[in-house]
C-alpha positions as CSV (number, residue, x, y, z in Angstrom):
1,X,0.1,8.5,22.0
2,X,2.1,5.0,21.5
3,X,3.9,4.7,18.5
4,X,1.4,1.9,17.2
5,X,-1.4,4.2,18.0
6,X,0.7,7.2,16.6
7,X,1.2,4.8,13.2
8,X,-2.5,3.4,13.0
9,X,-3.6,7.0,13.4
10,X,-1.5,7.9,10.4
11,X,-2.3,4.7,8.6
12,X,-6.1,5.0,8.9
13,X,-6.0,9.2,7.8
14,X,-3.9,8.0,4.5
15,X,-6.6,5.5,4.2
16,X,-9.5,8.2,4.5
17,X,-7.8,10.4,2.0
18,X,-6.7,8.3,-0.6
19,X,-10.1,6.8,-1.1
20,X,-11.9,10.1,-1.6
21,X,-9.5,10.3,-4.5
22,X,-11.4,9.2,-7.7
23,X,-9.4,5.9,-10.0
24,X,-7.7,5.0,-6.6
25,X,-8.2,1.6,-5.0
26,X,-6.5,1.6,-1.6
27,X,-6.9,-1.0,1.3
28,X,-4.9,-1.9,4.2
29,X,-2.6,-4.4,4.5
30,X,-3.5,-7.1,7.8
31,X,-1.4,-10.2,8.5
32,X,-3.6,-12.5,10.1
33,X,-1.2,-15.0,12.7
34,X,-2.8,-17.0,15.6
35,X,-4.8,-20.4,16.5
36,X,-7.6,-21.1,14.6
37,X,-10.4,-23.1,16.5
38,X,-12.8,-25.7,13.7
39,X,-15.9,-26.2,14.5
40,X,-14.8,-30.0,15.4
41,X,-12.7,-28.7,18.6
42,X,-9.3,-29.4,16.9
43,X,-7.0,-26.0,16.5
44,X,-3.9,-25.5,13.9
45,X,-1.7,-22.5,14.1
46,X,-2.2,-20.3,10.9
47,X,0.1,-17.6,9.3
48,X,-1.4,-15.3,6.5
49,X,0.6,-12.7,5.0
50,X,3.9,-11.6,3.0
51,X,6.7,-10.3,5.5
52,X,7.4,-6.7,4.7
53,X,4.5,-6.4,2.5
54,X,3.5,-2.1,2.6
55,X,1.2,-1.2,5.2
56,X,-1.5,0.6,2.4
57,X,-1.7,-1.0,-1.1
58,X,-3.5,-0.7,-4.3
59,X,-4.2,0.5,-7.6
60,X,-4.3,4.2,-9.7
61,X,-5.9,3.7,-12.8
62,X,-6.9,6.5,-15.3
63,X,-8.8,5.9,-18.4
64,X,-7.1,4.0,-21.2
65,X,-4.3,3.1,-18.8
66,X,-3.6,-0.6,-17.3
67,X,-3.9,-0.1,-13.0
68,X,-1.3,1.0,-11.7
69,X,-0.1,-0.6,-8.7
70,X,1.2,0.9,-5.6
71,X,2.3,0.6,-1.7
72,X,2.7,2.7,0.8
73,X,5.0,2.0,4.6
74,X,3.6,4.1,6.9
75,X,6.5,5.1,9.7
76,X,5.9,7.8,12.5
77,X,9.0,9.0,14.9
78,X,12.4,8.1,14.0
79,X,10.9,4.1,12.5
80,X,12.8,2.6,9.9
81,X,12.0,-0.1,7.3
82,X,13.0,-3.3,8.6
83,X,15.1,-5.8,6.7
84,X,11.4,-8.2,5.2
85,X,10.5,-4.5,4.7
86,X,13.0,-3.8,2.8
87,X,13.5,-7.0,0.7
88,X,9.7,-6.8,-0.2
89,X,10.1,-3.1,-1.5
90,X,12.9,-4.1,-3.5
91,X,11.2,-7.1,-5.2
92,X,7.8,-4.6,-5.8
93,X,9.8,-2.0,-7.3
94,X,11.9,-4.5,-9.7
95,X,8.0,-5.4,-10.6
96,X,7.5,-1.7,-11.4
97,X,5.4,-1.1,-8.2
98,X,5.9,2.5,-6.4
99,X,6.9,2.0,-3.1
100,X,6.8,4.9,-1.0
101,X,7.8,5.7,2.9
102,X,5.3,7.9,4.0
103,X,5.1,10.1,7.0
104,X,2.3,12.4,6.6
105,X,-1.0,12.2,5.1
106,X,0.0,15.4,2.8
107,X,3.0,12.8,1.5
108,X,0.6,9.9,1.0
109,X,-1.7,12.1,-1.5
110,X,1.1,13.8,-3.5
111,X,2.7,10.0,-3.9
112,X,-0.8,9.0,-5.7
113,X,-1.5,12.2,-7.4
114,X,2.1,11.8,-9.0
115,X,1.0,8.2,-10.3
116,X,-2.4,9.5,-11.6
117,X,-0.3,11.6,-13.5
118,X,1.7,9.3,-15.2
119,X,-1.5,6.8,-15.3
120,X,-2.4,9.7,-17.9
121,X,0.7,10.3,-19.4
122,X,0.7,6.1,-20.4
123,X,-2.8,6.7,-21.8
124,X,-2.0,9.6,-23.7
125,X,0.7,7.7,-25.4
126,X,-1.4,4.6,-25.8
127,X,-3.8,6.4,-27.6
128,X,-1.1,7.8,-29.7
129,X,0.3,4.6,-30.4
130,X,-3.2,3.2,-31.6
């Protein structure tokens, strides 16, 4: 198996997993980057997308909690983050984002059942605070 196959394997098995997971909104991350054709016959070259942006992203909540926002870089084989990777994980984590490196689909779950768990933790304090 390549190592994109090997990594969109990986990627879509997080993807499966983490959205039978009730309070967890997960979707993949696609740059879109090419020529885009209008209808009139004229093209332009379009970029959509953040560089380094994690390849799964969303949101834990839990009741009585704000959403808790999350990413996920999916690396098979030796990969490492690259440096947009790593810029972007820095500036989500200074916004209080978890950004994980996952490698396994068994990693992936235990990253969002640690974050349900402090989703509940903030709610339980929220409520105490009210």
């Amino acid at each position: 198996m390549s190592s994109t196959a090997e990594h969109n394997a990986l990627r879509n098995e997080c993807l499966i997993a983490l959205g039978t997971i009730p309070g967890v909104r997960i979707e993949i991350y696609e740059p879109t980057e090419g020529k885009m054709l209008f209808a009139n016959g004229t093209t332009a070259y379009i970029r959509r997308g953040t560089p380094g942006h994690t390849d799964l992203t969303g949101w834990v909540s839990a009741d009585g909690c704000p959403a808790l926002w999350f990413g996920q870089e999916i690396k098979t084989g030796n990969a490492r983050r690259n440096p947009n990777q790593v810029a972007f994980h820095a500036r989500a984590e200074k916004d209080n984002a978890s950004v994980r490196i996952i490698r396994s689909v068994a990693e992936s779950v235990a990253h969002i059942h640690e974050l349900i768990a402090l989703a509940r933790r903030i709610a339980a304090m929220l409520r105490g605070a009210a």
